[in-house]
VOLO-967795 format. One record per residue: residue in three letters; x, y, z of N, C-alpha, C in turn. Coordinates in steps of 0.2 Angstrom, whole numbers, plus 5000, padded with zeros to 4 digits. Example, Ala and Ser with C-alpha at 12.3 -4.5 7.8 and 13.67 -1.06 7.14 Angstrom:
BEGIN
ala506649725039506249785039506649845039 ser506449895035506849955036506450005039 
***
This chain:
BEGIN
unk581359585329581359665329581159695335 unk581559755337581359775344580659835342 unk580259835349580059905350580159965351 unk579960015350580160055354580160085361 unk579860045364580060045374580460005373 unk580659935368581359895369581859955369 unk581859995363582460035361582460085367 unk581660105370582060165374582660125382 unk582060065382582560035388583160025388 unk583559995381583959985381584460045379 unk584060125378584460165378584760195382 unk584160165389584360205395584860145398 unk584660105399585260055401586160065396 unk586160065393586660115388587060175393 unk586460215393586460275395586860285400 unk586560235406586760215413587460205413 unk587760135408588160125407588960185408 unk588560205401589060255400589460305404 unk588660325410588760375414589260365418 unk589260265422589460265429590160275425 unk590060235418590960235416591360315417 unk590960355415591260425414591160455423 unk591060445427591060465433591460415437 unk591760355435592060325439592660305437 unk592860305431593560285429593860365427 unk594360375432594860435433595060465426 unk595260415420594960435414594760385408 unk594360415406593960355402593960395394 unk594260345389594160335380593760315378 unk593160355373592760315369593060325363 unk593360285361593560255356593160205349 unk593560225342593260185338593860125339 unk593560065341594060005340594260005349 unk594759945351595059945357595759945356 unk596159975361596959975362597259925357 unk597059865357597259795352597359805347 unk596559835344596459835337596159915336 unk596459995335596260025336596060045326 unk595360055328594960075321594960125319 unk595360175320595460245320595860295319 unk596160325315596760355317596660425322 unk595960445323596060495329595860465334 unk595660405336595460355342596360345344 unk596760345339597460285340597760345345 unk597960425341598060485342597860495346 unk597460505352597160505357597360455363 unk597160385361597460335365598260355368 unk598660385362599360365361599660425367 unk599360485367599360535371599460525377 unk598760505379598460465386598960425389 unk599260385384599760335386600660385386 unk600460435383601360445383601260475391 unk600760505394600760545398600660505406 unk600460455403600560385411599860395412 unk599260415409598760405411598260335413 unk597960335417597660255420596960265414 unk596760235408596560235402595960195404 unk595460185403594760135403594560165397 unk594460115392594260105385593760075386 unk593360125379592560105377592560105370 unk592560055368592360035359591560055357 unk591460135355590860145353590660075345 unk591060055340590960025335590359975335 unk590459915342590059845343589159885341 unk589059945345588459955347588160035345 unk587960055341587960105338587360155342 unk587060125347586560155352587260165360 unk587760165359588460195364588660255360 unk588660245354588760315351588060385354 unk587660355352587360395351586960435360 unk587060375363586960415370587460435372 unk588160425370588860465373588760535370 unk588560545364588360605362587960655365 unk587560615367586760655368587160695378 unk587460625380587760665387588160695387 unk588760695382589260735382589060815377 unk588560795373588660865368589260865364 unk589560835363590160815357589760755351 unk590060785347589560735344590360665338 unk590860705341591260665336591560605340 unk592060545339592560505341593060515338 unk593560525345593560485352593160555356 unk593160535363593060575368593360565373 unk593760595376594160595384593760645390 unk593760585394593360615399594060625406 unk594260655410594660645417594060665422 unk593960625428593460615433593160655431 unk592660615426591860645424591860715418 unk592360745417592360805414592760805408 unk592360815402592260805394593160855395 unk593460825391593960855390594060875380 unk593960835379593860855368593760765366 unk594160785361594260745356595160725355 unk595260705347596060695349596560745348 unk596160795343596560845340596660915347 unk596360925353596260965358596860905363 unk596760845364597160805367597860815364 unk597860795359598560785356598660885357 unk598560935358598660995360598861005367 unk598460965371598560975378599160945378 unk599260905378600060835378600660865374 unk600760895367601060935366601360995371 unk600861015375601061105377601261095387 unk601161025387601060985394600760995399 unk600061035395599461025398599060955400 unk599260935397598860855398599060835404 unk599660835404600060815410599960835416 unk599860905416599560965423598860935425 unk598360925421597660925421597460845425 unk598260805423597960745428598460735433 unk598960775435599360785440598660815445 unk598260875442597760895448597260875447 unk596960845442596360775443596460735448 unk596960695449597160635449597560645454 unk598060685456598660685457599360665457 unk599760645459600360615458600360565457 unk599960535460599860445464599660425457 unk599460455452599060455443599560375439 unk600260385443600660355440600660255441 unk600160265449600060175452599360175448 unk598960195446598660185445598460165438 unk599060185433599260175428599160095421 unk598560095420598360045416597860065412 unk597760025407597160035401596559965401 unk596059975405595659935404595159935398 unk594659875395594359885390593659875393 unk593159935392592459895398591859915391 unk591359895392590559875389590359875382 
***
């Protein structure tokens, strides 16, 4: 049974976690589930998007650890799954993605995130 300075440490390590992921991967998926096995139908829908538009994807399975959830929340102010972050900046959910991607905003926003070059960089990693 943990403590409570166990839970807050490991909340902040968590925390940390999540940050450096959303500050350093160009764009990053919290996902229920991974790319492999997606547990979601608006995790998949999100994913699918990201991927139609050649996005370089880094996946986080909130499911394993239910204290990812809840600091992904507390940072972001969203409080649902998935979230899409492009260099550090909350973009929504699936139903806003799946809008942006539609109308070929998605596409515009990491053309100027990212730039053209968005296309080498192009892979779906799975991290923490």
């Amino acid at each position: 049974m943990s403590t409570p300075d166990t839970n807050t440490e490991a909340g902040t390590e968590v925390r940390e976690r999540i940050q450096a992921i959303i500050s350093t991967a160009p764009v990053s998926l919290f996902m229920k589930g991974t790319p492999q096995l997606v547990m979601c139908g608006n995790s998949d829908r999100a994913l699918r998007a990201l991927k139609a538009v050649g996005a370089p994807v880094t996946t986080v399975d909130v499911l394993p650890d239910p204290q990812i959830r809840r600091e992904l929340s507390a940072i972001s102010g969203w409080p649902t799954i998935p979230q899409v972050f492009v260099k550090g900046e909350l973009i929504g959910g699936a139903d806003i993605v799946d809008e942006l991607a539609a109308s070929g905003e998605l596409e515009q926003r990491l053309d100027q995130a990212l730039g053209h070059e968005r296309e080498a960089l192009v892979s779906v990693a799975t991290v923490l």
